[in-house]
C-alpha positions in Angstrom: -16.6 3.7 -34.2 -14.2 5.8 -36.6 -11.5 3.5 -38.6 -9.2 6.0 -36.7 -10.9 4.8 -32.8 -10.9 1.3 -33.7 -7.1 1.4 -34.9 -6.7 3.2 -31.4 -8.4 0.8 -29.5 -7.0 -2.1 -31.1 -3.2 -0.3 -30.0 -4.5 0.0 -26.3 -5.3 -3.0 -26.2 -1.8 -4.6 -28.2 0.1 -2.3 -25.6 -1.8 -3.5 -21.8 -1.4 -7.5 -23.8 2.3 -7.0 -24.2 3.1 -5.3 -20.9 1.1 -7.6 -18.9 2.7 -10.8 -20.9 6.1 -9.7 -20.6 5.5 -8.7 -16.8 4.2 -12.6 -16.1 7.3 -13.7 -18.1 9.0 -11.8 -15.2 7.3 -12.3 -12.1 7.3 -15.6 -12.9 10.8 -16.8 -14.5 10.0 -17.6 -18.2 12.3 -14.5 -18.8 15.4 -14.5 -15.8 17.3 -12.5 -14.3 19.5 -10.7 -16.6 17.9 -11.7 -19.8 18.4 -9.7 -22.9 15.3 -8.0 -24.0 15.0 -7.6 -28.4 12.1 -5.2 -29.3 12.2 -6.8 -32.7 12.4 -10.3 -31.3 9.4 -9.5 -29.0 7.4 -7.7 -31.5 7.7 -10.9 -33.3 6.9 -13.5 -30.9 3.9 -10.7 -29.8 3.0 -10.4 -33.9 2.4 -6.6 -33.1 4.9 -3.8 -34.2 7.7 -2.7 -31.8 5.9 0.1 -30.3 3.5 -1.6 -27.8 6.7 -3.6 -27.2 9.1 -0.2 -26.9 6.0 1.2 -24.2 5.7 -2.6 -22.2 9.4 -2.0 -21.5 9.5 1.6 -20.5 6.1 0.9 -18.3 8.2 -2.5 -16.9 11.3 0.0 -16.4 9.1 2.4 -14.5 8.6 -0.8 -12.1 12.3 -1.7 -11.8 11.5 -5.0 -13.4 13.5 -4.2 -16.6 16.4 -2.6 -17.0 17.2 -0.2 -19.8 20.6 0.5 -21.0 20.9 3.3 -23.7 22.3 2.7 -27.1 22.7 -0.8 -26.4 19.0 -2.1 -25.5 17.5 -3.6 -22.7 17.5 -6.9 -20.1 15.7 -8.0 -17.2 16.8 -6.2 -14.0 18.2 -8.3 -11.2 16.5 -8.8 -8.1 17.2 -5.7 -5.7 17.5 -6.9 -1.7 17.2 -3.3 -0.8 14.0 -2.9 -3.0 12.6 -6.0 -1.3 13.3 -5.3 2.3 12.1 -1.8 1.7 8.8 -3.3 0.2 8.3 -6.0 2.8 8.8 -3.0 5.6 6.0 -1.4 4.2 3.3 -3.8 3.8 3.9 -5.2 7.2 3.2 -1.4 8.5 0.3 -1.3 6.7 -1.3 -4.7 6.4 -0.7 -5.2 10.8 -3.3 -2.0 10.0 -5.7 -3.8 7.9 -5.8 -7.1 9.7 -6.4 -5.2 13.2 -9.8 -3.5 11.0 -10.4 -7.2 9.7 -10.8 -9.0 13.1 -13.4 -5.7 14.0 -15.9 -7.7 12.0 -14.2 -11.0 10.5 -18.0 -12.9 9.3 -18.7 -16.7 8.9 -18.6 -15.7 4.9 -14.9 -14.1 4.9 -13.7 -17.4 6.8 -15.2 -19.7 4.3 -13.7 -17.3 1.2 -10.4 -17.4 3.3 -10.1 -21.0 3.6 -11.1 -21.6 0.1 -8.3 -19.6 -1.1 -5.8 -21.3 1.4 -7.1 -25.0 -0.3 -6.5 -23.5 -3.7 -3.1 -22.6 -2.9 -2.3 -25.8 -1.3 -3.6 -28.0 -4.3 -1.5 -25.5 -6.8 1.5 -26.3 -4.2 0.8 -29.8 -4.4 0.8 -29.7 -8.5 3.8 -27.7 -8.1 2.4 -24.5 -9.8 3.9 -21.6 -8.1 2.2 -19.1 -10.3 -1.0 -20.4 -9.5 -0.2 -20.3 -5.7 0.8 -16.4 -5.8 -2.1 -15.3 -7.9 -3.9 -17.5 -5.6 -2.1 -15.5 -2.5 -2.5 -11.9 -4.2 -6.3 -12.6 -4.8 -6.9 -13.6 -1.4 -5.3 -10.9 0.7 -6.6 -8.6 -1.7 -10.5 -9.2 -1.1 -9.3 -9.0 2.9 -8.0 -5.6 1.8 -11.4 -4.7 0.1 -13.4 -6.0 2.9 -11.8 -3.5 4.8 -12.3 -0.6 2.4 -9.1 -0.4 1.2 -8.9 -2.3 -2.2 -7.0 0.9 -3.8 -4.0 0.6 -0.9 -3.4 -2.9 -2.6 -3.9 -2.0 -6.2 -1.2 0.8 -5.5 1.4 -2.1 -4.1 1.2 -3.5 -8.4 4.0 -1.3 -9.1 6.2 -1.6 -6.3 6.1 -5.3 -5.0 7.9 -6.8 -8.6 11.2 -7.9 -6.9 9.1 -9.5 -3.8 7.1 -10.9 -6.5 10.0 -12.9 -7.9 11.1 -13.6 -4.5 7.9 -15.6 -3.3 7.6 -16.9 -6.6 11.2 -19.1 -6.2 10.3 -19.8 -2.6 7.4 -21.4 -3.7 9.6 -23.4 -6.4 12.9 -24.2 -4.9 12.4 -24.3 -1.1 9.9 -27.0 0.4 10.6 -29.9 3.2 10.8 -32.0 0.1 13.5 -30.3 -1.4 15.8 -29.7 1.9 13.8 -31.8 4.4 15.7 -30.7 7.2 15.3 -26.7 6.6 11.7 -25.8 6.7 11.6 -23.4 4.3 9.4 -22.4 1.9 5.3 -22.0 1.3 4.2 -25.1 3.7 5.4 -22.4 6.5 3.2 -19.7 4.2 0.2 -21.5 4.1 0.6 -22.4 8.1 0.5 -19.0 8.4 -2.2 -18.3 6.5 -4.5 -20.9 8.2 -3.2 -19.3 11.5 -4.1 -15.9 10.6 -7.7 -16.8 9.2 -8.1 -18.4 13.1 -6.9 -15.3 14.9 -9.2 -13.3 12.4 -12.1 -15.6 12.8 -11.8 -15.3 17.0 -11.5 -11.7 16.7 -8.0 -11.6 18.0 -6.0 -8.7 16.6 -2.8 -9.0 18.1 -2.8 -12.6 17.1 -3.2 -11.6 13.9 -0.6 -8.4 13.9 1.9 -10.9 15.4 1.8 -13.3 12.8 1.6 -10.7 10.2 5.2 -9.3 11.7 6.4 -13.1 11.8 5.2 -13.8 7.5 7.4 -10.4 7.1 10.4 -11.8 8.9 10.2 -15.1 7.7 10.1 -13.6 4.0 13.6 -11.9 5.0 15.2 -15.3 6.4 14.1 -16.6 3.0 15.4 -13.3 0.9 18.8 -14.2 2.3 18.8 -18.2 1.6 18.4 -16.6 -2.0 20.8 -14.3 -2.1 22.7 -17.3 -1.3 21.3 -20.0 -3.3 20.6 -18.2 -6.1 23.5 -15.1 -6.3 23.1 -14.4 -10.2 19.7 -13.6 -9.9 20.1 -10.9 -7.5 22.0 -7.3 -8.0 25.7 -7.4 -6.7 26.3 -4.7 -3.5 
């Protein structure tokens, strides 16, 4: 390898670092709502120049995950409801799909993977690490969306499902029964769900599991708008 590749190569790999450091920053609150963005402060904290910075930003822009505001730099977009619901209304249509084409053929071996997955969440519930329950969440429904041949749908939802991201990521944090005992809100209701889909898949039933597909998608709404409430600054105003 040329000086010239290996200084090239050493850029890619400065620039997917950055983008996909600053992106969990995002997702997952270490960087809010409405947060400045400095290249030069970045570039610092990063110890890289402000170019794999400058192109982590414009990639994160592309995803409506930071906002850029000419002349005068860039911040952290707000949540966008309208983004969300829009996103949500999607997957349901396509993921009722993919569970119908799951319970075809749901084996003994994609139960045991699927109930693994649902322990791991519950234990990073229990230790109150809600990044750790939605990569948890994302890794499990996408292997159900590679089972059925269709790994690519859900590598396409990456740069579209930021905002619903950050949504599921403060439900996990801020709503639980221990937190407002008398509103059951939150991911105990997520992971009920989940157990009660990997029974409907496991017996083969697919309208059991298209109904409780539609019923995770409406619950995520009910909880979109306990946010909008509880949490107004993080959200973009009408």
């Amino acid at each position: 390898m040329s000086a010239a590749e290996y200084a090239q190569k050493i850029s890619e790999i400065h620039r997917a670092d950055t983008y996909e450091s600053l992106r969990d920053d995002i997702l997952y609150f270490r960087r809010t709502p409405g947060e400045p963005l400095s290249e030069n402060r970045l570039a610092a904290q990063f110890g890289i120049s402000r170019t794999p910075v400058r192109d982590a930003i414009a990639r994160l822009a592309s995803e409506g995950l930071v906002e850029v505001f000419p002349q005068r730099g860039s911040a952290v977009s707000r949540i966008s409801a309208q983004r969300v619901r829009e996103f949500l209304f999607m997957r349901e249509v396509l993921e009722c799909a993919v569970v119908e084409r799951a319970a075809r053929n749901f084996t003994s071996s994609d139960a045991a993977q699927f109930a693994r997955s649902i322990e791991k969440q519950r234990e990073r519930f229990s230790e109150s690490d809600g990044q750790g329950v939605l990569e948890e969440d994302q890794a499990m429904f996408r292997a159900l969306y590679i089972r059925c041949g269709l790994g690519g749908v859900w590598d396409s939802y990456r740069m579209l499902q930021g905002d619903t991201q950050r949504v599921l990521y403060l439900v996990a944090s801020y709503f639980s029964y221990r937190r407002a005992p008398e509103q059951m809100y939150g991911f105990e209701m997520r992971l009920t769900a989940h157990r009660q889909l990997l029974d409907a898949l496991s017996a083969h039933e697919a309208e059991a599991a298209i109904r409780i597909t539609h019923e995770w998608s409406e619950q995520t709404l009910r909880d979109l708008e306990m946010l909008e409430h509880t949490f107004p600054h993080y959200f973009e105003r009408p």
